[in-house]
C-alpha positions as CSV (number, residue, x, y, z in Angstrom):
1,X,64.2,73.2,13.6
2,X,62.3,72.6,10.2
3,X,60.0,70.0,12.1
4,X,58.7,72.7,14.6
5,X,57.0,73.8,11.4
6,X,56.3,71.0,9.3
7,X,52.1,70.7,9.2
8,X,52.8,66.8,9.1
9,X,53.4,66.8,13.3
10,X,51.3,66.5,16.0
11,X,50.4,69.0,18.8
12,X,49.1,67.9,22.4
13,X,46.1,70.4,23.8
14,X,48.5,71.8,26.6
15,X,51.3,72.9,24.3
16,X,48.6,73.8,21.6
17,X,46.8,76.0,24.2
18,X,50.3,77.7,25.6
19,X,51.5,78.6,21.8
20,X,48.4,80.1,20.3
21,X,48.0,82.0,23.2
22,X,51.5,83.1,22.8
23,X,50.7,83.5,18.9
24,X,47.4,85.6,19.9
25,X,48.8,88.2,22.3
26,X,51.8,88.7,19.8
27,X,49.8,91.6,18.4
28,X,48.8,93.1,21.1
29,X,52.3,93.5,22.5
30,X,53.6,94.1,19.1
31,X,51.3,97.5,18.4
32,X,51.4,98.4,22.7
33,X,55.7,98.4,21.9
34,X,55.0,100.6,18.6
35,X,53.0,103.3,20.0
36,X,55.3,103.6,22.9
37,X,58.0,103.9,20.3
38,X,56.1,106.5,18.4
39,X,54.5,108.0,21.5
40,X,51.2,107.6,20.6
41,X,48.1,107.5,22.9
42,X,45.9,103.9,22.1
43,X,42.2,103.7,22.2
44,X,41.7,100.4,23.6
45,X,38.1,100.2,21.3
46,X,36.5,97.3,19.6
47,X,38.9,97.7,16.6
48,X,41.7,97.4,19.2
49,X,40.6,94.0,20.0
50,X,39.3,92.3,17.6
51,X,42.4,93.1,14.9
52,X,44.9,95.1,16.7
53,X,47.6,94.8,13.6
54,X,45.2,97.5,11.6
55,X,45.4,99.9,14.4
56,X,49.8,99.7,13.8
57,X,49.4,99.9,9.7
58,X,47.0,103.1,10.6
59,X,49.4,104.7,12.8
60,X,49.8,108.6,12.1
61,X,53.5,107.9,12.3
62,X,54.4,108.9,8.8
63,X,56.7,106.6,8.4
64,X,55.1,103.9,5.3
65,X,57.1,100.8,6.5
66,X,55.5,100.7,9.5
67,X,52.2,99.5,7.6
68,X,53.9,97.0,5.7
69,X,55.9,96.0,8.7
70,X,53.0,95.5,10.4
71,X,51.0,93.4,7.9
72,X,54.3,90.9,6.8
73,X,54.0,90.4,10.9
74,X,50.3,90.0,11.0
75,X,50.7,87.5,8.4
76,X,53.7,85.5,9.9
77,X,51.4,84.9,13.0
78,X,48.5,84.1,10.8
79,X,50.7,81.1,9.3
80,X,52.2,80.0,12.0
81,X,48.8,79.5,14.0
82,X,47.4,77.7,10.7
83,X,50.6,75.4,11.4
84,X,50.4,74.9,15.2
85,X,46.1,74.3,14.4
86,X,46.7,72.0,11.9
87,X,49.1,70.4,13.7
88,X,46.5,70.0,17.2
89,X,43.8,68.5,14.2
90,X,46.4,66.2,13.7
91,X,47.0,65.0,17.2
92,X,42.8,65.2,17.2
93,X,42.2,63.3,14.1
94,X,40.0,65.9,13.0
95,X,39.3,69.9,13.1
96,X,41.4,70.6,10.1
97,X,38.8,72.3,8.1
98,X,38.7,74.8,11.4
99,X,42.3,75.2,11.0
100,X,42.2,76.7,7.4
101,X,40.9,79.4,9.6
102,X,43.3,80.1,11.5
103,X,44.9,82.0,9.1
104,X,42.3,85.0,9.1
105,X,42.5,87.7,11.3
106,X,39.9,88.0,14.2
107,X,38.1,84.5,12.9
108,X,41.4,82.9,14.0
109,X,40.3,83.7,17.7
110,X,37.0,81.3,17.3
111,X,38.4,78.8,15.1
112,X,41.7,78.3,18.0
113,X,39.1,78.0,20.5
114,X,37.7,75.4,18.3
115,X,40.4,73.4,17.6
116,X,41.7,73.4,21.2
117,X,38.2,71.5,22.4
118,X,38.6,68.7,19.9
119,X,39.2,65.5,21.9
120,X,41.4,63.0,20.8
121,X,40.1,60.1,18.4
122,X,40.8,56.5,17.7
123,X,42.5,57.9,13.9
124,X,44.9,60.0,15.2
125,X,47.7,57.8,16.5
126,X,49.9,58.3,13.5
127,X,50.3,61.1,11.4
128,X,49.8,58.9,7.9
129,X,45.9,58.7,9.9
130,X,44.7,61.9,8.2
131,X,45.8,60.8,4.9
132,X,43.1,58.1,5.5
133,X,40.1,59.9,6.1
134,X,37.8,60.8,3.1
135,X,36.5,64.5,2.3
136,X,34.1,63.8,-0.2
137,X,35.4,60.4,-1.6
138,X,39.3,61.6,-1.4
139,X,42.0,60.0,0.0
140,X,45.1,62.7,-0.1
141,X,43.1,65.2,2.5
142,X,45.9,66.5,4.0
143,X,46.9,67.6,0.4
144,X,43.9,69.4,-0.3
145,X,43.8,71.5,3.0
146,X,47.8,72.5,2.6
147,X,46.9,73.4,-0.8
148,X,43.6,75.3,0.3
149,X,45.7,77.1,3.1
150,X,49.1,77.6,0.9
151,X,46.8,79.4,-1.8
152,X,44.9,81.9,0.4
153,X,48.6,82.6,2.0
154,X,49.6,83.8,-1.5
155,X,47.2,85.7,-1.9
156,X,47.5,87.9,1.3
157,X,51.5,87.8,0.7
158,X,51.0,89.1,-2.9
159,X,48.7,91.9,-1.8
160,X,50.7,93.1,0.9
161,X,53.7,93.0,-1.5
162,X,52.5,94.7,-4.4
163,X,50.3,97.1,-3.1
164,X,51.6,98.4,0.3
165,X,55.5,97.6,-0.7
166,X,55.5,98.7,-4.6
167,X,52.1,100.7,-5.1
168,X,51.7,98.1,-8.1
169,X,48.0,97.6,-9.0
170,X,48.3,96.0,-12.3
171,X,49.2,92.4,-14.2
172,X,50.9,91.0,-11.1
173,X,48.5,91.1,-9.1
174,X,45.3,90.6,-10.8
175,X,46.5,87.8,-13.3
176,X,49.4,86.8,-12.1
177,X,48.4,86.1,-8.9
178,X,45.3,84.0,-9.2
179,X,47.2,81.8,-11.9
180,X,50.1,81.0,-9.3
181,X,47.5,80.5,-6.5
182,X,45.6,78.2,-8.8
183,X,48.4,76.0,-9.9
184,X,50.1,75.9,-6.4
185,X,46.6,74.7,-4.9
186,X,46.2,72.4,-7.9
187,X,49.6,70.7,-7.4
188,X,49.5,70.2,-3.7
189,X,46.3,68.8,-3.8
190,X,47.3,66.6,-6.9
191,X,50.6,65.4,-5.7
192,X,49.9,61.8,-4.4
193,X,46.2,61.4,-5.7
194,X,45.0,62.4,-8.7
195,X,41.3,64.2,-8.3
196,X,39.2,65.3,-11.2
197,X,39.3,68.9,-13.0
198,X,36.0,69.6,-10.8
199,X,37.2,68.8,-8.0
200,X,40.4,70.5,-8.1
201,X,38.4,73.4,-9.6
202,X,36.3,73.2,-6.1
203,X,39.3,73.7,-3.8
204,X,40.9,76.0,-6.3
205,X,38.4,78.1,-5.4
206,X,37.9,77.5,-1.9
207,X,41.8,78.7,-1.8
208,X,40.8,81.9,-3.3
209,X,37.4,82.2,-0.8
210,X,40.2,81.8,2.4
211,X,42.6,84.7,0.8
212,X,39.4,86.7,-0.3
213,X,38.3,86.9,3.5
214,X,41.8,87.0,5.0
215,X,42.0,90.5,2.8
216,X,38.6,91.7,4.6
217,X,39.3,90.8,7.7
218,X,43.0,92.4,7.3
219,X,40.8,95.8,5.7
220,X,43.2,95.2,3.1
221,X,40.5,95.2,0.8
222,X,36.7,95.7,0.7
223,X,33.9,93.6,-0.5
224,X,33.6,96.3,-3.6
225,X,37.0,96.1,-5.5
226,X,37.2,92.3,-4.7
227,X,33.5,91.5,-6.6
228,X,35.0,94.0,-9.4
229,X,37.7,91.7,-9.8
230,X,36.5,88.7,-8.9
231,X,35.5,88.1,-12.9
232,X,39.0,88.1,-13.7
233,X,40.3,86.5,-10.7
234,X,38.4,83.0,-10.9
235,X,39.0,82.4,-14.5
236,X,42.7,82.7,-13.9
237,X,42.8,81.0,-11.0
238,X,40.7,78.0,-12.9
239,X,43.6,78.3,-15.6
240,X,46.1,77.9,-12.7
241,X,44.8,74.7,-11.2
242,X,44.2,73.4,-14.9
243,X,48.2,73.7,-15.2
244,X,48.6,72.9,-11.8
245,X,46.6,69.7,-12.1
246,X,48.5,68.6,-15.1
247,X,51.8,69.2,-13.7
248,X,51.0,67.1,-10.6
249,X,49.6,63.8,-12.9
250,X,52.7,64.4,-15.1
251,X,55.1,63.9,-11.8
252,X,57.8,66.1,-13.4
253,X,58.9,70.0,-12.4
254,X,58.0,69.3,-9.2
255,X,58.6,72.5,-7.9
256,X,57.4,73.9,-10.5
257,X,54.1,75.7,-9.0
258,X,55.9,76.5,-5.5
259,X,59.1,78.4,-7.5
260,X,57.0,80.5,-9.8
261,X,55.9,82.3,-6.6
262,X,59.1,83.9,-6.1
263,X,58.7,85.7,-9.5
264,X,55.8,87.8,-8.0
265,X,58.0,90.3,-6.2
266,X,60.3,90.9,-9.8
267,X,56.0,90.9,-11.2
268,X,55.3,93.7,-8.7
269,X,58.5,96.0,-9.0
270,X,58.7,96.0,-12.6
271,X,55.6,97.5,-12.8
272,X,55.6,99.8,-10.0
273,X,58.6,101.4,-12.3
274,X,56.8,101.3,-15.3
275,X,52.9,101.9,-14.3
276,X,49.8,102.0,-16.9
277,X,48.6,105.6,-17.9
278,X,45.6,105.5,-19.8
279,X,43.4,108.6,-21.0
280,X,39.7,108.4,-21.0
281,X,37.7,111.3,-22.6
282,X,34.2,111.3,-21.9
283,X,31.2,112.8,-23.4
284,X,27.1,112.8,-22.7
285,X,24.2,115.7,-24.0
286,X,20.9,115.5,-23.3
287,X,18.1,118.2,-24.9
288,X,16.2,120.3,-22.4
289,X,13.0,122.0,-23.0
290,X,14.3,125.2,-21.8
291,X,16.2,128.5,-22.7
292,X,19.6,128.5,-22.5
293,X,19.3,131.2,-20.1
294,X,17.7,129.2,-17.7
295,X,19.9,126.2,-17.9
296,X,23.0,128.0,-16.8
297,X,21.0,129.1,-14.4
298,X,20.1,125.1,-13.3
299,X,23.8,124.6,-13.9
300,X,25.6,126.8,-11.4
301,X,23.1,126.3,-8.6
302,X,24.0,124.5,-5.9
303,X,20.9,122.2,-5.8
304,X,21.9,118.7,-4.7
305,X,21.2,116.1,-7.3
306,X,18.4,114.3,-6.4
307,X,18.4,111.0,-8.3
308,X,19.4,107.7,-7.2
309,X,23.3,106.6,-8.3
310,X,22.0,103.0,-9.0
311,X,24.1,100.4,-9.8
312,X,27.4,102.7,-9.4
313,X,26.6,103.4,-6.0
314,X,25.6,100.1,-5.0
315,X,28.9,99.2,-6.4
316,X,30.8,101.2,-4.0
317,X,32.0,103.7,-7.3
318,X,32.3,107.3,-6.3
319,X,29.1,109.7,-7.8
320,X,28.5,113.4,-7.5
321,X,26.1,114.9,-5.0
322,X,26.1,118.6,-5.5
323,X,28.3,121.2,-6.2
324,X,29.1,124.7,-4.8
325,X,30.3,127.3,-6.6
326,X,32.2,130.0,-4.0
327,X,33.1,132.9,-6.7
328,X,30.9,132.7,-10.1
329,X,34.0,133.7,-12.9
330,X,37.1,132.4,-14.5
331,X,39.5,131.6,-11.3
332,X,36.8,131.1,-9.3
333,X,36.5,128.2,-7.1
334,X,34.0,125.0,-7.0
335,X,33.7,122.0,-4.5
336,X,32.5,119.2,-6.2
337,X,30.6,117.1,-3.4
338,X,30.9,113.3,-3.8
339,X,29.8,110.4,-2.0
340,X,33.4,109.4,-1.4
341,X,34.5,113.2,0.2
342,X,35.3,116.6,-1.4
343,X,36.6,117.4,-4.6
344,X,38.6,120.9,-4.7
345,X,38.2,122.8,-8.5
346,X,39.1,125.9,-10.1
347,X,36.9,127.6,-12.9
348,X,39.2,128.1,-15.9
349,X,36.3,129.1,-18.3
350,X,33.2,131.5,-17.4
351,X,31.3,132.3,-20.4
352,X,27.7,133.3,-19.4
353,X,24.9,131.1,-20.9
354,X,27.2,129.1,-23.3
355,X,30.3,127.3,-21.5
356,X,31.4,126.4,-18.1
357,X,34.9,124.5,-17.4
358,X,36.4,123.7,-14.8
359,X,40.2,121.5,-13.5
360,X,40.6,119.5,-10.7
361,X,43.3,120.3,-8.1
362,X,42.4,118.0,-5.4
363,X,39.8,114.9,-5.5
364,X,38.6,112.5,-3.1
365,X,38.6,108.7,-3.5
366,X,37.2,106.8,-6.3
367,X,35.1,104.4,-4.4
368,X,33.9,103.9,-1.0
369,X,34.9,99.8,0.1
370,X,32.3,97.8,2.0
371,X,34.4,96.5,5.2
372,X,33.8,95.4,9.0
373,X,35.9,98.0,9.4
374,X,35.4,102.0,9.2
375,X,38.6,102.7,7.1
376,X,40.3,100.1,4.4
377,X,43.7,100.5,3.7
378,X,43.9,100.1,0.5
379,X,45.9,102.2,-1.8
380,X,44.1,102.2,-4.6
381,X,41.4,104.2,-3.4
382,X,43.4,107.4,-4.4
383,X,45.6,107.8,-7.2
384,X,45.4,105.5,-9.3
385,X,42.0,106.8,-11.0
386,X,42.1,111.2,-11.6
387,X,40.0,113.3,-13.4
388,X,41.6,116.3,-15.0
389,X,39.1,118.5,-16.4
390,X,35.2,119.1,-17.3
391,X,33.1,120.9,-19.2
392,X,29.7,121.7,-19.9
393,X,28.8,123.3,-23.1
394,X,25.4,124.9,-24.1
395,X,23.6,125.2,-27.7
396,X,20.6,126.9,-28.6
397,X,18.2,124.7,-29.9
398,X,14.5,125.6,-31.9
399,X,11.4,125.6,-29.9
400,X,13.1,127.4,-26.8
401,X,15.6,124.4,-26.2
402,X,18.8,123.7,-25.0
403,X,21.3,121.0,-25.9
404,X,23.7,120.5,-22.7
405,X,27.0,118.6,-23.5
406,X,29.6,117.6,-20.7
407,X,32.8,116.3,-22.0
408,X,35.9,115.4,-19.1
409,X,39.0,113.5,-19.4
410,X,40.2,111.5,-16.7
411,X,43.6,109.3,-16.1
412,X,43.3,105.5,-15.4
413,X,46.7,103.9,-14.0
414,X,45.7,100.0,-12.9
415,X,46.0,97.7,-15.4
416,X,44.9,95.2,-17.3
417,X,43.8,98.5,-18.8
418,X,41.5,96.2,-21.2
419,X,40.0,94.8,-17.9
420,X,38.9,98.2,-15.9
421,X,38.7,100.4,-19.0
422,X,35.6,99.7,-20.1
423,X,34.4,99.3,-16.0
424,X,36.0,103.2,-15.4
425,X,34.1,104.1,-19.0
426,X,30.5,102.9,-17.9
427,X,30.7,104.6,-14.6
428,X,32.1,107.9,-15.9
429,X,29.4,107.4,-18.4
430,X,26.4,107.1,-15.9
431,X,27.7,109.3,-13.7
432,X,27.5,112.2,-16.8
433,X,24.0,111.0,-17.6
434,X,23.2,111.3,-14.0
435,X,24.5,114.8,-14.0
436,X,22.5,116.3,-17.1
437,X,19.1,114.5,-15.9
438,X,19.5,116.5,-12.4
439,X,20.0,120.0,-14.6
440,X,17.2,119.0,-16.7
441,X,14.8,118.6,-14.3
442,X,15.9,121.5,-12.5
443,X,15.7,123.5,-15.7
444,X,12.3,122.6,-16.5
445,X,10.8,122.5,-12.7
446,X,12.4,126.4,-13.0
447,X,10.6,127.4,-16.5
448,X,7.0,126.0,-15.3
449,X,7.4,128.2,-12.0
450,X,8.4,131.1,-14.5
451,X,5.3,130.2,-16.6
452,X,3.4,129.7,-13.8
453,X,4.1,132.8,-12.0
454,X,3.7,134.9,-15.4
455,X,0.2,132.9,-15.7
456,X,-0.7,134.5,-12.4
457,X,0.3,137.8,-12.9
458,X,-1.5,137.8,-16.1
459,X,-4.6,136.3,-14.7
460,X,-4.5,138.7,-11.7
461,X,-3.7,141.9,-14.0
């Protein structure tokens, strides 16, 4: 039974054709069965088609295992088409860089149809052929693209482990992960032919690239938290193939590399029991040639803040766009507006002219993630990242000024926290600046009109 899924076998076009079509329509029968289950109406859209797995996970079922469910099946057909394409490069004698691809959602359809074209050459009559043929001056080929396509596979699997199955966001994932996909690429391609630390280091990362898009293309992720991580993410993963490179050379602990993988799920629950809290308190002030009377004035408008987010928006971050107060006085409440959706407050301090504050009740995600698709599933977009409270203090100042503070505290629960702590700092931080900038200039365009306007009474009087 084993051989049917060994990537060392050979797979004529006819049966090729007959089992990736099977593999390919798996999906669609799979999500047509669940919302007849669940009696749910399909929209048979572009999103249908092209990755018809999402539309299960985003079922309004209610029920969470569906989405995981849905994902570990997504990913079984993913391997097993990377196996059966590999498999018809083998019988080819070539296509196998095409068959990496298989293993990604909707680029799997293109890269089957690929594959399936490739006509037969003089190197395939054996399967010890492909171990012949060089990639760049290598020998062990065969070892490199298992090892490129095992790595990206560990990647997916530990995503949809920790974060849909545990809620874990934390060491496991971002450390633990990249090391173990590292030294699992490392070894495989290692294992019969030694390649330089470069080299390795090039299909380390390759492996990474393959799990990096698999996790777009499943809207597992978007673009946004995968460059914040990515930092992080390639230097362990380097580490990983270092060790896993060394390992492979040594020829002892053979599986070494593969066995560590099943320590990822003990990773992922221990700290979904035991998640990071950390408490950031924030504070900005700015000076603003204005009475204080007019500042408050600036401060409980509900002008929308009219300068660009920069880099934090670029970056996908959630920033404030304008706020609307619905009953000025303690109890009151305020809708924070932010690019991300609506933040639901209540005033718990009113004091004319001198202090504002104001708790959070309900708040919209912390970034917005760049995707092919128009929703990610990803669950750290909520939760995991809170603000508590803010407030905004005023002090009279000489020469008809006003110093405007804002202090907030907020709750960070992803770890490393020594990784994203100073990331969640220096966004709070230019979001605050942002804030008092857009009250400034309100505040001053607001005393000119006054001092204009008393200017042309005068001059008219």
């Amino acid at each position: 039974m084993i051989k049917y899924f060994a990537l060392s076998g050979q797979t004529a076009p006819l049966r090729f054709a007959l089992i990736a079509s099977m593999l390919l329509f798996s999906p669609y029968i799979f999500i047509m069965l669940l919302a007849h289950f669940h009696h749910i109406k399909l929209t048979f859209d572009i999103d249908f088609w092209l990755f018809p797995i999402r539309e299960g996970a985003m079922m309004p079922s209610g029920e969470p295992y569906i989405a995981v469910f849905s994902f570990i099946f997504c990913l079984l057909i993913s391997w097993l088409l990377g196996i059966y394409a590999f498999r018809r490069a083998n019988w080819s004698g070539a296509g196998h860089m095409f068959a990496l691809f298989a293993i990604v959602p909707t680029i799997q359809i293109l890269a089957v149809l690929i594959i399936a074209f490739f006509p037969k050459s003089a190197q395939s009559n054996n399967d010890a052929a492909l171990d012949d043929i060089n990639l760049n001056g290598e020998k062990n080929k065969k070892d490199i693209l298992i090892g490129i396509l095992s790595g990206g596979t560990i990647i997916v699997m530990s995503v949809v482990v920790s974060a849909l199955t545990f809620g874990a966001y934390g060491w496991g994932l971002f450390v633990a992960t990249p090391l173990i996909v590292g030294a699992t690429t490392a070894y495989i391609s290692n294992r019969n032919a030694a390649l330089s630390q470069s080299q390795t280091n090039k299909y380390v990362l390759a492996a990474s690239m393959l799990g990096t898009l698999a996790l777009l293309m499943l809207a597992l992720e978007g673009f946004y938290c995968i460059l914040l991580i990515a930092p992080l993410a390639m230097i362990m993963a380097i580490i990983g193939g270092f060790m896993g490179r060394r390992i492979a050379i040594a020829k002892n602990g053979r599986s070494s590399t593969l066995s560590s993988i099943a320590m990822l799920p003990f990773i992922f629950a221990i700290e979904a029991a035991m998640p990071p809290e950390l408490t950031i308190n924030a504070s900005e002030e700015i000076i603003i040639s204005a009475s204080p009377n007019i500042v408050w004035d600036a401060l409980t408008s509900n002008k929308p803040i009219n300068i660009s987010p920069g880099i934090v928006g670029a970056a996908g971050l959630a920033y404030p766009l304008k706020s609307e107060l619905k009953a000025k006085k303690e109890g009151g409440e305020r809708i924070g507006v932010f690019s991300t959706g609506m933040a639901r407050e209540i005033i718990t301090v009113w004091q004319a002219e001198q202090r504002l504050e104001f708790k959070v009740l309900e708040q919209p995600p912390a970034m917005e993630e760049m995707s092919p698709y128009r929703k990610v599933h990803a669950p750290h977009l909520s939760g995991y990242f809170d603000t508590g409270k803010t407030e905004f203090s005023l002090t009279s100042m000489p020469n008809n000024r006003t110093k405007l503070t804002v202090r907030s505290t907020h709750i960070l629960r992803i770890d490393p926290i020594l990784y994203w702590e100073p990331v969640a700092s220096w966004a709070i931080g230019q979001n605050m600046k942002r804030v008092l900038l857009s009250i400034k200039n309100e505040a001053e365009n607001r005393k000119s009109k006054i001092i204009s306007a008393a200017s042309y009474r005068n001059s008219a009087g």
